[in-house]
N, C-alpha and C positions, 0 to 999 in steps of 0.2 A: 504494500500500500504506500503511494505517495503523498505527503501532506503539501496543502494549497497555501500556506508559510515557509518560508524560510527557516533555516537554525535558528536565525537571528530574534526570532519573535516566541521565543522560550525560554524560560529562565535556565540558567547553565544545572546541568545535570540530569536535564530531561531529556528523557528515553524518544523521541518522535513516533517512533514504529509502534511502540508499547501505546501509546497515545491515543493514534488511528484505532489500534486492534481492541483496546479496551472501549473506546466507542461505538463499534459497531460490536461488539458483545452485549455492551448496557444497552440499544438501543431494539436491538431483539428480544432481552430477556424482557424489556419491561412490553413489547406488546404483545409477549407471551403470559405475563403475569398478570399485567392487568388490563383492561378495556379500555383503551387510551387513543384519545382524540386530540389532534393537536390544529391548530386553527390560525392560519396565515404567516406557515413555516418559511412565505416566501420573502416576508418582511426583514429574515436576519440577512445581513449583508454577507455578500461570500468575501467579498475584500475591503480591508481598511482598518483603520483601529475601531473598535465597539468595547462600549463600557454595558455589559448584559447587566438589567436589574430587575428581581423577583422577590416577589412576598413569598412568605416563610414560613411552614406547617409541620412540617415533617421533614423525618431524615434524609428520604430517598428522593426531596424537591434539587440537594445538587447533582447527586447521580442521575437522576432523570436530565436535568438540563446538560450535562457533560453529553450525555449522548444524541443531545437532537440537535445541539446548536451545528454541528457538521463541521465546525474547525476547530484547532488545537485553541484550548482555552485556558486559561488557570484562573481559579478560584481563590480569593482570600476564604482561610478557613481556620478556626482557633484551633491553637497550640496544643491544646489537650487531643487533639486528633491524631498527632502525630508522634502515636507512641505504639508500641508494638510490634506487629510486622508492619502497620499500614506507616508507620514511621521510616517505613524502607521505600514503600512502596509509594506513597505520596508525591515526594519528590522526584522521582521517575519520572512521573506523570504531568510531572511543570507545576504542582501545585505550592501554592503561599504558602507556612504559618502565620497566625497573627494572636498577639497576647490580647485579649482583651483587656480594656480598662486599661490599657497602657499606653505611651508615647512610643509606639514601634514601627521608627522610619523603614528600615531596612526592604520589609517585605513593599510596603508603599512606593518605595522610589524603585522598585524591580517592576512593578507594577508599571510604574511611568514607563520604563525603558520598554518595556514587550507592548505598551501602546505607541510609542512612538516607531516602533518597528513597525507597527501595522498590525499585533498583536488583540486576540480577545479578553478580556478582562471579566469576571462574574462576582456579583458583589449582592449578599441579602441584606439591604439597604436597614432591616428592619433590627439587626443585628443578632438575634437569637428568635427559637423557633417560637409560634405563640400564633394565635386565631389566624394569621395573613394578610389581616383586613387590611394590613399599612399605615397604622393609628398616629406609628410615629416613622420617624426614618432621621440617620445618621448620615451626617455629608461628606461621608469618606470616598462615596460613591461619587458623587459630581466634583469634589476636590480632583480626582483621579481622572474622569472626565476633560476637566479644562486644563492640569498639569500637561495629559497625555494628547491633547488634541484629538480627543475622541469622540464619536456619538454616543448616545446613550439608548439603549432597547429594551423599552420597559415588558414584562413577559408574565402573566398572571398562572397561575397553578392554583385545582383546584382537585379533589379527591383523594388526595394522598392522606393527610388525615385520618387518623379510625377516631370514627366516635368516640366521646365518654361512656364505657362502662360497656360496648362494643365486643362482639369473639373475635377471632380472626376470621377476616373477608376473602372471602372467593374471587377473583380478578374483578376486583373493585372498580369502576367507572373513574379514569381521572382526566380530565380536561386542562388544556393548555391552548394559553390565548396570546397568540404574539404582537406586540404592537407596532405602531410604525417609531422606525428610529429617529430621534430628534440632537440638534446640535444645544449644546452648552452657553446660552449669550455670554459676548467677549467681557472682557474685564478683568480686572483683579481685585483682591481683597478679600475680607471674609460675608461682606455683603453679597458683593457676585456667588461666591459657593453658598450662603443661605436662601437666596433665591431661585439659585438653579437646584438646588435640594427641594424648595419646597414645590416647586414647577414637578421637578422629577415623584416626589410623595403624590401630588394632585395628579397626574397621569398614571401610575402605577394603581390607585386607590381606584380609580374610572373606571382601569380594565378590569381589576378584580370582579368590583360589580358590576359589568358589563359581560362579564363570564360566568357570575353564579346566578343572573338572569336567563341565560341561555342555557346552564345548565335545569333550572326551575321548567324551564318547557320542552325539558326534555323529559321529563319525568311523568310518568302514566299518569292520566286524569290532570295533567296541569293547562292549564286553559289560557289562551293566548290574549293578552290587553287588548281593552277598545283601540282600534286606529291604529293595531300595528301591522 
């Protein structure tokens, strides 16, 4: 398999091959597991730098997007993940640590360089998992944006969550809604990244509900609004 990147848009120590091959493994298993629709896959850009940003439910919301975005991507993901074997294996695969609650440039400014390569970037704006709705959002994502000279593509996720109080599900129904990618307004300062954070929170929050509405009429006996 060939990747539509360069070396240069991977952080050093990443496997490329391993990369390809691990996403098209996750991208089969999960539409073998579960019932999985995905809705205007053609919105992610095949070339350029892109800052990916998604609400945040569950575990499987980044292995799922690793394998649909269709190019080599790295993930900011906390440090407590990268222990064990997946502490081997992580960084193969081009991926961040990042401390929480901390001042932790390092993985940030690698982040900048693999966007300035023309690199993908994926970042859960909302910082840890919780409902999805995107109540709040952190501007590490639109700071990484405007450093990197990147667009930003907002991508909502929906099923992956099991209920409160829930068994284990049968290939569960999970919906994903891609949005169109939008540019970062010019500027500098911390004004510019809280505006374009809250731009970025206001369009990520629209598609959520713009996708648990579509999934509401998908569901038996749901009845479609007056005038739509």
């Amino acid at each position: 398999m060939s990747s539509e990147l360069p070396q240069a848009a991977a952080p050093p120590g990443t496997w490329l091959w391993l990369q390809d091959f691990t996403r098209w493994i996750g991208t089969w298993c999960f539409y073998v597991g579960y019932r999985l629709r995905v809705r205007h896959r053609e919105r992610i850009p095949r070339i350029g730098p892109v800052v990916v940003v998604a609400n945040h439910s569950a575990m499987i919301d980044g292995p799922l997007l690793y394998g649909l975005i269709g190019r080599p991507s790295s993930f900011l993901i906390k440090q407590e993940m990268f222990r064990g074997p997946l502490g081997w294996v992580l960084p193969w695969l081009g991926q961040l640590p990042v401390r929480r609650g901390a001042a932790d440039r390092a993985p940030l400014l690698t982040a900048v360089r693999l966007l300035r390569d023309g690199g993908v970037v994926v970042v859960f704006p909302e910082g840890t998992r919780g409902e999805g709705d995107v109540a709040n959002a952190q501007q590490g994502a639109a700071w990484l944006a405007r450093a990197g000279g990147a667009r930003m593509l907002p991508v909502a996720i929906r099923g992956t969550r099991r209920p409160p109080g829930s068994n284990r599900r049968f290939r569960p129904r999970v919906d994903v809604l891609v949005g169109e990618p939008f540019a970062v307004p010019p500027g500098t300062g911390r004004a510019v990244v809280a505006a374009a954070t809250t731009e970025m929170r206001d369009r990520l929050a629209t598609l959520v509900t713009e996708l648990d509405g579509i999934r509401h009429l998908g569901r038996p006996g749901a009845s479609r609004p007056e005038g739509a």
